[in-house]
N, CA, C and O atoms as a Maestro MAE file, in Angstrom:
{
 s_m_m2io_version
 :::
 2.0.0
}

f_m_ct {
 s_m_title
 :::
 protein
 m_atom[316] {
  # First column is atom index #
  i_m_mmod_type
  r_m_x_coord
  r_m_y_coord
  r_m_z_coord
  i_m_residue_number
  s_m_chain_name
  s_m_pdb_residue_name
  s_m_pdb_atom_name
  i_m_atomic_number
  :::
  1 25 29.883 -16.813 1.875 1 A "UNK " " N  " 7
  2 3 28.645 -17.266 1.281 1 A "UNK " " CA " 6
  3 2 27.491 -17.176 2.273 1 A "UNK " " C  " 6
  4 15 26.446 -16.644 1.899 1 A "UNK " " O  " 8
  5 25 27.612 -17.683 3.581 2 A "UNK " " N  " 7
  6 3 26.479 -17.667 5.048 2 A "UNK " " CA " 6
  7 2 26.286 -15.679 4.681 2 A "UNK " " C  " 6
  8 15 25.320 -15.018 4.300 2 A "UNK " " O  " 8
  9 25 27.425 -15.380 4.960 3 A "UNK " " N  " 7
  10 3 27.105 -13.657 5.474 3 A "UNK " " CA " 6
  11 2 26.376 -13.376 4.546 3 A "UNK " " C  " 6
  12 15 25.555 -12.567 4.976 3 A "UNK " " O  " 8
  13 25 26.144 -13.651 3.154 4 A "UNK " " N  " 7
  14 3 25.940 -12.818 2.063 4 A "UNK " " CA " 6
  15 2 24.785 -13.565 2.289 4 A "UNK " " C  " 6
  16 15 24.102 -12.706 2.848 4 A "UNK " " O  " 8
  17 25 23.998 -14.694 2.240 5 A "UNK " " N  " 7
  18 3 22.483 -15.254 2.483 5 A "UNK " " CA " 6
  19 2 22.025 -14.522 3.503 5 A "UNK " " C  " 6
  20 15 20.853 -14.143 3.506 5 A "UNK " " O  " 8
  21 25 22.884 -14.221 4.509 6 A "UNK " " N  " 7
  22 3 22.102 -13.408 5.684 6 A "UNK " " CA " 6
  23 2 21.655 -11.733 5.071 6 A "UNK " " C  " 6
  24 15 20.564 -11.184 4.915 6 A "UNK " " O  " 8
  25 25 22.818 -11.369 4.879 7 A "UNK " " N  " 7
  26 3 22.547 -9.962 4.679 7 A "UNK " " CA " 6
  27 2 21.670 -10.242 3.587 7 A "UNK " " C  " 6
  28 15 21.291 -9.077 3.461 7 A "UNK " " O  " 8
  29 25 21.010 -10.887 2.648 8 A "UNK " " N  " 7
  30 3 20.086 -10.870 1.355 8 A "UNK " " CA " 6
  31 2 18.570 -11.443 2.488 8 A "UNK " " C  " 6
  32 15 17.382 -11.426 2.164 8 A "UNK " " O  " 8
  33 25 19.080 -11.831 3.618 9 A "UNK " " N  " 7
  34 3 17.389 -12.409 4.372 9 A "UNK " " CA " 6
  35 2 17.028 -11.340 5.371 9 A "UNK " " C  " 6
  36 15 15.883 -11.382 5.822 9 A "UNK " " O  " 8
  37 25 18.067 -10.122 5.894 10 A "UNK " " N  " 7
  38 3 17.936 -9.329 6.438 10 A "UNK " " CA " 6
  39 2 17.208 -7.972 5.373 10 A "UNK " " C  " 6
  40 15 16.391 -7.209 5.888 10 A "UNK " " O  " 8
  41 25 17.529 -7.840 4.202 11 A "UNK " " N  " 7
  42 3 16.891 -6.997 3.116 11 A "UNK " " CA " 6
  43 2 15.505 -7.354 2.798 11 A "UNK " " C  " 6
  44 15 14.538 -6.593 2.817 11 A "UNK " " O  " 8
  45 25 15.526 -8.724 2.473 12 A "UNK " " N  " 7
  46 3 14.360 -9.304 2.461 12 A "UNK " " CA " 6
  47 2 12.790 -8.510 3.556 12 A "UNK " " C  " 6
  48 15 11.904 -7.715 3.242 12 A "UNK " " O  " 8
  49 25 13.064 -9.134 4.668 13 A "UNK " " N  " 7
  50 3 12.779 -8.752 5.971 13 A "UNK " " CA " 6
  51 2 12.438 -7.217 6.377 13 A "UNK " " C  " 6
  52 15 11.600 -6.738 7.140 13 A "UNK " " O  " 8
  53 25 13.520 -6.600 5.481 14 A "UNK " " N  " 7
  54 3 13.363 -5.095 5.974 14 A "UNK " " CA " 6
  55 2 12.229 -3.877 4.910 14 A "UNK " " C  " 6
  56 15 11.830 -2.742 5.171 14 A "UNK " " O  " 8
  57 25 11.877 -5.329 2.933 15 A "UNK " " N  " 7
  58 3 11.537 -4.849 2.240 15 A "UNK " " CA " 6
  59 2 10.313 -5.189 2.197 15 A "UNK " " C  " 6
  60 15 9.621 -4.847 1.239 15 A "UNK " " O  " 8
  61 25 9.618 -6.208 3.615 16 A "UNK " " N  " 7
  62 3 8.870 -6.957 3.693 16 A "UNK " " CA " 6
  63 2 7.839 -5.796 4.964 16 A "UNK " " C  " 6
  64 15 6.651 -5.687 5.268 16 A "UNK " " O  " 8
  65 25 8.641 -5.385 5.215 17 A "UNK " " N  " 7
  66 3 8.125 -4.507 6.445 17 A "UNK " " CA " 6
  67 2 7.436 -2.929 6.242 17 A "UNK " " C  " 6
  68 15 6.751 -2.189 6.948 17 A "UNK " " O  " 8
  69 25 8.073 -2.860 4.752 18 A "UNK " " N  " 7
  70 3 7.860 -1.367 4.363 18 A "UNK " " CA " 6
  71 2 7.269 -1.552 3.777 18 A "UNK " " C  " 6
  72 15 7.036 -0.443 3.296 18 A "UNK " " O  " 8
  73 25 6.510 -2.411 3.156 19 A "UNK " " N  " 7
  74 3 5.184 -2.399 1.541 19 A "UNK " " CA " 6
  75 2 4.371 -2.994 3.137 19 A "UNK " " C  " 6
  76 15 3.939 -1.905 3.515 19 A "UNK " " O  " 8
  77 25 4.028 -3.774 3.986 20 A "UNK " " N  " 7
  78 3 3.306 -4.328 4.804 20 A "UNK " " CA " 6
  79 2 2.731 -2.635 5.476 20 A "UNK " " C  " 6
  80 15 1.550 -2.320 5.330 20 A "UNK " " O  " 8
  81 25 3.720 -1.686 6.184 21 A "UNK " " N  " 7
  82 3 3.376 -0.632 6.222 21 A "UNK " " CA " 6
  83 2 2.635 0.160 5.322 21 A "UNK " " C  " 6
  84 15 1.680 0.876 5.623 21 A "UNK " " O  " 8
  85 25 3.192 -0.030 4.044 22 A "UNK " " N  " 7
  86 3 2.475 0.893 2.960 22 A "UNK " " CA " 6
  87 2 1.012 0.366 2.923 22 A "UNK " " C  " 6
  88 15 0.107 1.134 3.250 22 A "UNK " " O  " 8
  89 25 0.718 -1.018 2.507 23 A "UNK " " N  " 7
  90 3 -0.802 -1.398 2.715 23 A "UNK " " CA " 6
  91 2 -1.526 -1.337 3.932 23 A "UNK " " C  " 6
  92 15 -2.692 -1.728 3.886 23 A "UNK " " O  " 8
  93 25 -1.025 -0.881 5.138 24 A "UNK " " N  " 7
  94 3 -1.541 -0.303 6.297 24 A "UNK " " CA " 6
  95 2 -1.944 1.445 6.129 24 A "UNK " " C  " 6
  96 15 -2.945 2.101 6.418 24 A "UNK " " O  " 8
  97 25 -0.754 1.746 5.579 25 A "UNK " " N  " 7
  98 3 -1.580 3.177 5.424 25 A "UNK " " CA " 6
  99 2 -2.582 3.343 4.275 25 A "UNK " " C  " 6
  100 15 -3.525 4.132 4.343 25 A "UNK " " O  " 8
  101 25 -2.357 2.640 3.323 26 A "UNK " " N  " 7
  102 3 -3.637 2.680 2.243 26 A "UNK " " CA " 6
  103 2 -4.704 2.003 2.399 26 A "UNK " " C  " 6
  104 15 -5.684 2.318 1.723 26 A "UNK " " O  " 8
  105 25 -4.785 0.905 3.327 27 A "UNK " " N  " 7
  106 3 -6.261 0.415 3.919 27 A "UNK " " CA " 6
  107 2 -6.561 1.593 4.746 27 A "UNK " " C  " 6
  108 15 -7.761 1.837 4.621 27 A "UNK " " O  " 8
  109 25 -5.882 2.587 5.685 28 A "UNK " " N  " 7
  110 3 -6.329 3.256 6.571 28 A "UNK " " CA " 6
  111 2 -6.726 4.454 6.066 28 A "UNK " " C  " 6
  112 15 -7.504 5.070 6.794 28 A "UNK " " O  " 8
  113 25 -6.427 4.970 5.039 29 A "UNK " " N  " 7
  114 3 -6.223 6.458 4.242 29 A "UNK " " CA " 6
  115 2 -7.925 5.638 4.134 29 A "UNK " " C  " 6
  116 15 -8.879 5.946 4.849 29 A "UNK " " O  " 8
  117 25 -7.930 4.677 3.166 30 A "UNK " " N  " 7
  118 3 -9.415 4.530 2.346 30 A "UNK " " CA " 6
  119 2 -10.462 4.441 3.083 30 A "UNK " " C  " 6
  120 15 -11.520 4.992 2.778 30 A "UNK " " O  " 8
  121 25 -10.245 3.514 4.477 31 A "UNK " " N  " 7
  122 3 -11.344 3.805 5.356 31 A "UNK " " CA " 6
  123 2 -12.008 4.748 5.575 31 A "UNK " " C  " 6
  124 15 -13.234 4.851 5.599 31 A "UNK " " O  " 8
  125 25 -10.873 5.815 5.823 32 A "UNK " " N  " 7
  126 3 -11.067 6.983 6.659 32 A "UNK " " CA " 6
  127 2 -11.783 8.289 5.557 32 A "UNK " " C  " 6
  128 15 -12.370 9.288 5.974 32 A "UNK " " O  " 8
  129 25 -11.569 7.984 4.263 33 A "UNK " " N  " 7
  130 3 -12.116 8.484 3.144 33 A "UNK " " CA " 6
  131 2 -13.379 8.037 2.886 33 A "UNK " " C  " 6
  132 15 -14.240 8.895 2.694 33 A "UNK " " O  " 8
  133 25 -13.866 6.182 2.810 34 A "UNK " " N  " 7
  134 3 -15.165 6.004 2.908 34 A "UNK " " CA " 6
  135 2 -15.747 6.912 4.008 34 A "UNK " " C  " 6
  136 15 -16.560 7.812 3.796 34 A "UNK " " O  " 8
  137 25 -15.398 6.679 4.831 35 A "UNK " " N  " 7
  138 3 -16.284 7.372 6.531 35 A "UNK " " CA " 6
  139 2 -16.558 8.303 6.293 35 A "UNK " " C  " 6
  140 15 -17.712 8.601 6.605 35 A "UNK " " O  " 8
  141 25 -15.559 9.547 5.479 36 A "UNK " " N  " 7
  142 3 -16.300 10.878 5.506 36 A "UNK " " CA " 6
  143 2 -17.183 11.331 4.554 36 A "UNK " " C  " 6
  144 15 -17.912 12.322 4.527 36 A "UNK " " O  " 8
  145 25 -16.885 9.931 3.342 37 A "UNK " " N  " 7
  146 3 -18.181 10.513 1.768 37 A "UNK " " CA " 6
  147 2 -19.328 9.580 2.578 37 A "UNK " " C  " 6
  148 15 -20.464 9.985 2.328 37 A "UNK " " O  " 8
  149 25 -19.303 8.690 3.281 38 A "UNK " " N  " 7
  150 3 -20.577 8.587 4.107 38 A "UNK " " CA " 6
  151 2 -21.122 9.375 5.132 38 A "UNK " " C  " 6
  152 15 -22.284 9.778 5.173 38 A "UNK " " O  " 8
  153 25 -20.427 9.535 5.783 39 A "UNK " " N  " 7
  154 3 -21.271 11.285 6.681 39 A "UNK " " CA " 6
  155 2 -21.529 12.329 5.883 39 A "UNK " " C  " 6
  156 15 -22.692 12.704 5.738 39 A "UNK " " O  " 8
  157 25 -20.961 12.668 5.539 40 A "UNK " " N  " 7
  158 3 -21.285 13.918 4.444 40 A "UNK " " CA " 6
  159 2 -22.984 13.585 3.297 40 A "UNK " " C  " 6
  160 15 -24.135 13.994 3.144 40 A "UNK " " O  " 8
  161 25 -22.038 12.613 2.798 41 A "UNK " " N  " 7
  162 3 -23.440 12.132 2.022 41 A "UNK " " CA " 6
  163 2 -25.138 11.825 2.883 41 A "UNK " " C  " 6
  164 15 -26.227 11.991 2.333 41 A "UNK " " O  " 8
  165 25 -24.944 11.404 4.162 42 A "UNK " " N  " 7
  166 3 -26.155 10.788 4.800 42 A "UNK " " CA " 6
  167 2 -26.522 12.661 5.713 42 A "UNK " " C  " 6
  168 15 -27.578 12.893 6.303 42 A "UNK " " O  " 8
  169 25 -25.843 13.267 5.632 43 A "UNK " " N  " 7
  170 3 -26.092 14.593 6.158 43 A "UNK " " CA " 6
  171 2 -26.536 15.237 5.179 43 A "UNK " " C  " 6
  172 15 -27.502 15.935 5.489 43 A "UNK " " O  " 8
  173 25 -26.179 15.308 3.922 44 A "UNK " " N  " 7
  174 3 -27.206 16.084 2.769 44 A "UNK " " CA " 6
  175 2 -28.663 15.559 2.435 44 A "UNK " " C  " 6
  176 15 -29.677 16.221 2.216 44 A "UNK " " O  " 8
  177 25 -28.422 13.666 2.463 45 A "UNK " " N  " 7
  178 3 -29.252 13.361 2.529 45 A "UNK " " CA " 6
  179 2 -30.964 14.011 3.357 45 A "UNK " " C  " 6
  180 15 -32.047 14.385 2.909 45 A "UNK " " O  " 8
  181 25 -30.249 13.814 4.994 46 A "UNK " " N  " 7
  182 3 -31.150 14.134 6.066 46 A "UNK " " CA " 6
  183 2 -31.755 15.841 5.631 46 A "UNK " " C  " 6
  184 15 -32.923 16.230 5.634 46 A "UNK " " O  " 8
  185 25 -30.441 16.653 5.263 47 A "UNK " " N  " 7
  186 3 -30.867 17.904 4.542 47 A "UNK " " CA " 6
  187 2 -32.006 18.014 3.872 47 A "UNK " " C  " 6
  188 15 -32.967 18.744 4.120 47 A "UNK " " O  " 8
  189 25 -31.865 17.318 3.082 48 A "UNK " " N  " 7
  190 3 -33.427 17.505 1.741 48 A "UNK " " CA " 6
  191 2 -34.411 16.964 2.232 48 A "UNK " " C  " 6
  192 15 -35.427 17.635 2.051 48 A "UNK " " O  " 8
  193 25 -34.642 15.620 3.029 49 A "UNK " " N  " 7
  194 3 -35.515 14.666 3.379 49 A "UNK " " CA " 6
  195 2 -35.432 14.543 5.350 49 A "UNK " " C  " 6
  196 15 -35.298 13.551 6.066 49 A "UNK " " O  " 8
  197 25 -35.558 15.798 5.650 50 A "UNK " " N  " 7
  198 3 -35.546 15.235 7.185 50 A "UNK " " CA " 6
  199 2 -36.356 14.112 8.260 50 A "UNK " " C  " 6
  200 15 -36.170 13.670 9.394 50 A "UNK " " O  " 8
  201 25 -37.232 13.976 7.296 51 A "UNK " " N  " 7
  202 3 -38.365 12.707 7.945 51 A "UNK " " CA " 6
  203 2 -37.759 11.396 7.568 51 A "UNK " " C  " 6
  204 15 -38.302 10.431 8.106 51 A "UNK " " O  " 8
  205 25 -36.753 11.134 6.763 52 A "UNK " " N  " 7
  206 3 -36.165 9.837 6.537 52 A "UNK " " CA " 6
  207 2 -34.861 9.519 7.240 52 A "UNK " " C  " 6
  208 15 -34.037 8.669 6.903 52 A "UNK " " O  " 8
  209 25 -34.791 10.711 8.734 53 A "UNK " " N  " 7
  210 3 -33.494 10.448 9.231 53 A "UNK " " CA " 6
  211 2 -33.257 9.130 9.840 53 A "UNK " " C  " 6
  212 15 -32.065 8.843 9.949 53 A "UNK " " O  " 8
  213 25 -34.310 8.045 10.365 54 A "UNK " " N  " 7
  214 3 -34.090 7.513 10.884 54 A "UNK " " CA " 6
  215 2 -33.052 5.762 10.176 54 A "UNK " " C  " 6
  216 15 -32.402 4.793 10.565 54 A "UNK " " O  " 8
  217 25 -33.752 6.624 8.601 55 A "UNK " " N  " 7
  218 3 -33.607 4.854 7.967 55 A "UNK " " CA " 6
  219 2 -31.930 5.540 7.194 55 A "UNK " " C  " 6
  220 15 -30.937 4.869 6.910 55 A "UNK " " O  " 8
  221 25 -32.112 6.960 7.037 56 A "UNK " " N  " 7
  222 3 -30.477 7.210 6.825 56 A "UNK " " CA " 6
  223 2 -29.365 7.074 7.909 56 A "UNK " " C  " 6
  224 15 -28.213 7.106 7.477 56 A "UNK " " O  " 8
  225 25 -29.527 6.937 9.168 57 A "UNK " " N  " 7
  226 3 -29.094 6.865 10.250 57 A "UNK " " CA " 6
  227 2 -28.919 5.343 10.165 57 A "UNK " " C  " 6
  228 15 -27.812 5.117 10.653 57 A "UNK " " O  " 8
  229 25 -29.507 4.154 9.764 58 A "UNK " " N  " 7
  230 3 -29.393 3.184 9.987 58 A "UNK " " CA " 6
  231 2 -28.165 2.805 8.991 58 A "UNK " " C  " 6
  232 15 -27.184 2.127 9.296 58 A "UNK " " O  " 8
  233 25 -28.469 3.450 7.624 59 A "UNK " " N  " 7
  234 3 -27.742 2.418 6.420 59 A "UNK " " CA " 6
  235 2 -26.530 3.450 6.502 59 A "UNK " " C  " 6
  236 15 -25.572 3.068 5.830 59 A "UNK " " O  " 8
  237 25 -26.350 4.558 7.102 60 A "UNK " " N  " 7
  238 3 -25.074 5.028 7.496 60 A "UNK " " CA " 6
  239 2 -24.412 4.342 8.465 60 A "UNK " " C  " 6
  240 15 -23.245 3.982 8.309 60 A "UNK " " O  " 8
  241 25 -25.104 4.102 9.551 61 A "UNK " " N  " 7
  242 3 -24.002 2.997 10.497 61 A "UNK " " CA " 6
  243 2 -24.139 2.121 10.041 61 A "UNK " " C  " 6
  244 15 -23.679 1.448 10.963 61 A "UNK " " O  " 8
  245 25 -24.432 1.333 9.244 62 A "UNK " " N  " 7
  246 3 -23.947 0.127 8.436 62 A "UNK " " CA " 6
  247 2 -22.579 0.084 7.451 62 A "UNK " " C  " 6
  248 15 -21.621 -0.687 7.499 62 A "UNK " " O  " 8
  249 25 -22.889 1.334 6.440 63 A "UNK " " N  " 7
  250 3 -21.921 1.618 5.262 63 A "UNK " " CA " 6
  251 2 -20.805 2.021 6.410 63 A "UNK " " C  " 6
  252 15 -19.661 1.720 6.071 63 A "UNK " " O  " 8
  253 25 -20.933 2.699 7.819 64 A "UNK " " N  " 7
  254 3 -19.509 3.011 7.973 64 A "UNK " " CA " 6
  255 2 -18.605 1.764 8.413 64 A "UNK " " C  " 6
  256 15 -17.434 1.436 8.225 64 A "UNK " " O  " 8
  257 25 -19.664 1.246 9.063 65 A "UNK " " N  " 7
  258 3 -18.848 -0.180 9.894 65 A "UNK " " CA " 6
  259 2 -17.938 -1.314 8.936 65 A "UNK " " C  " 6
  260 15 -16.914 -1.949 9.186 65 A "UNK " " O  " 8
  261 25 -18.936 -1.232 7.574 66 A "UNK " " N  " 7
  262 3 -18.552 -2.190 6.027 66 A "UNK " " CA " 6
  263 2 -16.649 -1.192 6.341 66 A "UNK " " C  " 6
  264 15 -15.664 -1.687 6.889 66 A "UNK " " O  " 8
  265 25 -16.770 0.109 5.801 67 A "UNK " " N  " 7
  266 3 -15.820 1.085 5.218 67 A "UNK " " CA " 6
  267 2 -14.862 0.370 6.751 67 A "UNK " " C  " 6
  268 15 -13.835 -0.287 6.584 67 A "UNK " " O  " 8
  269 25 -15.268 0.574 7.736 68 A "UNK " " N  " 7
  270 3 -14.327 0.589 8.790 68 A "UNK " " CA " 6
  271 2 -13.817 -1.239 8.718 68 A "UNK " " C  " 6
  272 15 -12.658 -1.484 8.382 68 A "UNK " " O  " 8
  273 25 -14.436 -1.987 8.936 69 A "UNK " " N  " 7
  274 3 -14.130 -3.252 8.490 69 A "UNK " " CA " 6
  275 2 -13.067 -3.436 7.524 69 A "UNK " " C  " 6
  276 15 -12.064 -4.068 7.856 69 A "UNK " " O  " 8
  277 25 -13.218 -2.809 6.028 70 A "UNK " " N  " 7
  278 3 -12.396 -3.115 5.379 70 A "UNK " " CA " 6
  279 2 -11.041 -2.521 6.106 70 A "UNK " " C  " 6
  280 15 -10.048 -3.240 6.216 70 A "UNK " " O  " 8
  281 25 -11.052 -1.649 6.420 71 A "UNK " " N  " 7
  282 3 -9.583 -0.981 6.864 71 A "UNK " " CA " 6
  283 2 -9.042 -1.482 8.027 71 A "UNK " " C  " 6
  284 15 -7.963 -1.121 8.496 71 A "UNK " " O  " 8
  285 25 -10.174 -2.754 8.748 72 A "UNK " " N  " 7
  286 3 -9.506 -3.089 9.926 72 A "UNK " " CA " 6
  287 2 -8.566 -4.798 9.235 72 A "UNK " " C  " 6
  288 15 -7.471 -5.281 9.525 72 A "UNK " " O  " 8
  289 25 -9.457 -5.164 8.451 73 A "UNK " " N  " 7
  290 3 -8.889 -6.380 7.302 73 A "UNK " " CA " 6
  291 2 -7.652 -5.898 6.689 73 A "UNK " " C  " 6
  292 15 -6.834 -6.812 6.589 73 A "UNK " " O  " 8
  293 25 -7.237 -4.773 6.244 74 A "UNK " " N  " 7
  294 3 -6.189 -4.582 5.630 74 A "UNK " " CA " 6
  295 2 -5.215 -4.366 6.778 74 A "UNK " " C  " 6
  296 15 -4.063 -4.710 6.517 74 A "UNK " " O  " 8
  297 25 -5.422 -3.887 7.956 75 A "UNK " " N  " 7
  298 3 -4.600 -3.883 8.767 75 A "UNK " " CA " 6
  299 2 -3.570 -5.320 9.322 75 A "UNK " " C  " 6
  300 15 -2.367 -5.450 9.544 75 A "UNK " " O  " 8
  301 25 -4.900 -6.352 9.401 76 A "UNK " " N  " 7
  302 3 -4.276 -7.664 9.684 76 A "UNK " " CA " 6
  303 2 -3.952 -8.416 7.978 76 A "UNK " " C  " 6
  304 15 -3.249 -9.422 8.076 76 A "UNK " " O  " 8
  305 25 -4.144 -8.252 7.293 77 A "UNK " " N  " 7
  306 3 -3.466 -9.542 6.082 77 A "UNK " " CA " 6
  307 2 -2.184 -9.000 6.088 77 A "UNK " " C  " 6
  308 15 -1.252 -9.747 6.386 77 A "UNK " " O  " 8
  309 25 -1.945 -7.708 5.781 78 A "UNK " " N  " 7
  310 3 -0.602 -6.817 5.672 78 A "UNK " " CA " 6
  311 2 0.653 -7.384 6.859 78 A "UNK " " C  " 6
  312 15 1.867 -7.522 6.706 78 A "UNK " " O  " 8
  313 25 0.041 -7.553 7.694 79 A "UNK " " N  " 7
  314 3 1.033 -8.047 8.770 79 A "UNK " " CA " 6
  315 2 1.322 -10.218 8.786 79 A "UNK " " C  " 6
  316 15 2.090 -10.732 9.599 79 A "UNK " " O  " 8
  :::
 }
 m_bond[315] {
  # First column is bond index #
  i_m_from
  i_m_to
  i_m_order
  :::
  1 1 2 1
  2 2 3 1
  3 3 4 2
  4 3 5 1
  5 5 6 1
  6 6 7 1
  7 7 8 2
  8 7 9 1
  9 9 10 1
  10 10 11 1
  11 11 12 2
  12 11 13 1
  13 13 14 1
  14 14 15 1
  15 15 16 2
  16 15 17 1
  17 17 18 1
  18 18 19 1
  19 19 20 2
  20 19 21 1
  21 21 22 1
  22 22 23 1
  23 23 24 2
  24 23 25 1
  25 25 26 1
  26 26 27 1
  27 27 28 2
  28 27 29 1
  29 29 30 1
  30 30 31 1
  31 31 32 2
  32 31 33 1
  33 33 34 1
  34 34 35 1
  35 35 36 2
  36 35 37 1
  37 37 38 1
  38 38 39 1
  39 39 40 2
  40 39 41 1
  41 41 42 1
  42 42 43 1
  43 43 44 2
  44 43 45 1
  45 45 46 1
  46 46 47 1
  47 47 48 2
  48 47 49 1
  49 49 50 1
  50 50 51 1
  51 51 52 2
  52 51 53 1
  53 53 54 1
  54 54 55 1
  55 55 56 2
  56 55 57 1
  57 57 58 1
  58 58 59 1
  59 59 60 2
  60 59 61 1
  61 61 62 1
  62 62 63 1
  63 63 64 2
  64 63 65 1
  65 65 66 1
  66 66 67 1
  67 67 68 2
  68 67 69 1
  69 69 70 1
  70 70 71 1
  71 71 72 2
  72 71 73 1
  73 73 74 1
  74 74 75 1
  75 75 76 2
  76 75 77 1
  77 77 78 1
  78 78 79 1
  79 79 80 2
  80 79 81 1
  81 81 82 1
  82 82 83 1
  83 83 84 2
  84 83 85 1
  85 85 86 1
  86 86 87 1
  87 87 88 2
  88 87 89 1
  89 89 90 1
  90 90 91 1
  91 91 92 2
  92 91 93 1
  93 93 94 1
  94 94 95 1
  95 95 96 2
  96 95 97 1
  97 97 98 1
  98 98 99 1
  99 99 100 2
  100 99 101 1
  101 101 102 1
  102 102 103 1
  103 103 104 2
  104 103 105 1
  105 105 106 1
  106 106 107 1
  107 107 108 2
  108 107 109 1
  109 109 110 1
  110 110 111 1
  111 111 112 2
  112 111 113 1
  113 113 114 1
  114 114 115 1
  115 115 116 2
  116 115 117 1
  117 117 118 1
  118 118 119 1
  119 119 120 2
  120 119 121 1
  121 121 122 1
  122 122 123 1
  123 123 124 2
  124 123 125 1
  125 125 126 1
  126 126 127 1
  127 127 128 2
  128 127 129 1
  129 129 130 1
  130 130 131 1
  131 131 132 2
  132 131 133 1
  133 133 134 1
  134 134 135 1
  135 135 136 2
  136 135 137 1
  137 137 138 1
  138 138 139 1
  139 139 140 2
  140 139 141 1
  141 141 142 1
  142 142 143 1
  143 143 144 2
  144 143 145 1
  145 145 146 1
  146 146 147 1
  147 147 148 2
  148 147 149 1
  149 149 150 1
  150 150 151 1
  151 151 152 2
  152 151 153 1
  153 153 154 1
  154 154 155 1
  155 155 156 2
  156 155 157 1
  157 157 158 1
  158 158 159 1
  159 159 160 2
  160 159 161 1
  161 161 162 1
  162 162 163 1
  163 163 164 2
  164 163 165 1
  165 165 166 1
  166 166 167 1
  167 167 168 2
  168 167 169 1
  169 169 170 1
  170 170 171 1
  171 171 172 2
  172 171 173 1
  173 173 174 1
  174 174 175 1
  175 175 176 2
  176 175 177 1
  177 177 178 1
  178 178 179 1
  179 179 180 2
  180 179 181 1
  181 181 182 1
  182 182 183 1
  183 183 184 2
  184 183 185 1
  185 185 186 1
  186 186 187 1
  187 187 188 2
  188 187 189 1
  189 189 190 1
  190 190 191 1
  191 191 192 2
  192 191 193 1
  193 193 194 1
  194 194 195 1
  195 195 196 2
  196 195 197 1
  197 197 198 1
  198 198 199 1
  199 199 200 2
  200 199 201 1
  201 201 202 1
  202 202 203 1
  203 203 204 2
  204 203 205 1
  205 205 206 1
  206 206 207 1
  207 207 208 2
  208 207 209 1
  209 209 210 1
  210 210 211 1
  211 211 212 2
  212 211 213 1
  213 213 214 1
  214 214 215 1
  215 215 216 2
  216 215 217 1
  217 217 218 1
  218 218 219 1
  219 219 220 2
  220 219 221 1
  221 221 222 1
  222 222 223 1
  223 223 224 2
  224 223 225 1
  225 225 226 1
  226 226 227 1
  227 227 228 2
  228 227 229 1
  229 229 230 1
  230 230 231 1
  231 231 232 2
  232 231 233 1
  233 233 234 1
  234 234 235 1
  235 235 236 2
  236 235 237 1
  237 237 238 1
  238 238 239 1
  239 239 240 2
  240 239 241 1
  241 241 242 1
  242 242 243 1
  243 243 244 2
  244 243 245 1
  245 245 246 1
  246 246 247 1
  247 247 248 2
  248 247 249 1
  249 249 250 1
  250 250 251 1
  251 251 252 2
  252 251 253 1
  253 253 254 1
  254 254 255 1
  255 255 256 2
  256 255 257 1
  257 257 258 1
  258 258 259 1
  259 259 260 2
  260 259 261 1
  261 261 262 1
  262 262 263 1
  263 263 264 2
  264 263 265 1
  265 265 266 1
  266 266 267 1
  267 267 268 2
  268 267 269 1
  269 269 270 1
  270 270 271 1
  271 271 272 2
  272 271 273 1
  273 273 274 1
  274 274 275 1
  275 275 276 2
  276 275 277 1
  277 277 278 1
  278 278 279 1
  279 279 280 2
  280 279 281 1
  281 281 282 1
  282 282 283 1
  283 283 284 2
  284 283 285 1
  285 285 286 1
  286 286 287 1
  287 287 288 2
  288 287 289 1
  289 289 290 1
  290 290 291 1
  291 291 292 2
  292 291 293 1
  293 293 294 1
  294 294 295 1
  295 295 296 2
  296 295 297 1
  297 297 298 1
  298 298 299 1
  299 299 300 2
  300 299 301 1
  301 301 302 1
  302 302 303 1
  303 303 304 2
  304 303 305 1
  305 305 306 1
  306 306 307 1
  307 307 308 2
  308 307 309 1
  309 309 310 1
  310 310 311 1
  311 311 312 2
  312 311 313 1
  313 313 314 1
  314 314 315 1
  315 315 316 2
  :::
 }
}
């Protein structure tokens, strides 16, 4: 009866570790996906409108830090 609670808290443990991983790579995949439709986007931007680089330059390092934030939050609840 002990062995069989163990081996069911050792599964537990091991099924606890692999979805904790999985929401580490899907906070990190999404970050890393915001980051690049924000460069991309604030670079077409600057494209059409080059005199507004400075205020696209701003709300791009903002939106990336938000995007990077979230993926640094999913890193720690997951664990």
């Amino acid at each position: 009866m002990i062995s069989e609670l163990m081996i069911l808290g050792e599964a537990a443990e091991a099924v606890g570790g692999i979805s904790g991983n999985i929401t580490q790579a899907v906070g990190g995949a999404g970050a890393a996906i915001g980051v690049g439709l924000i460069g991309s986007k604030a670079v077409e931007a600057v494209g059409r409108n080059p005199g507004a680089f400075g205020n696209i330059l701003t709300l791009g390092i903002i939106a990336m830090a938000l995007a990077e934030g979230l993926g640094i939050l999913a890193f720690f609840v997951s664990k």
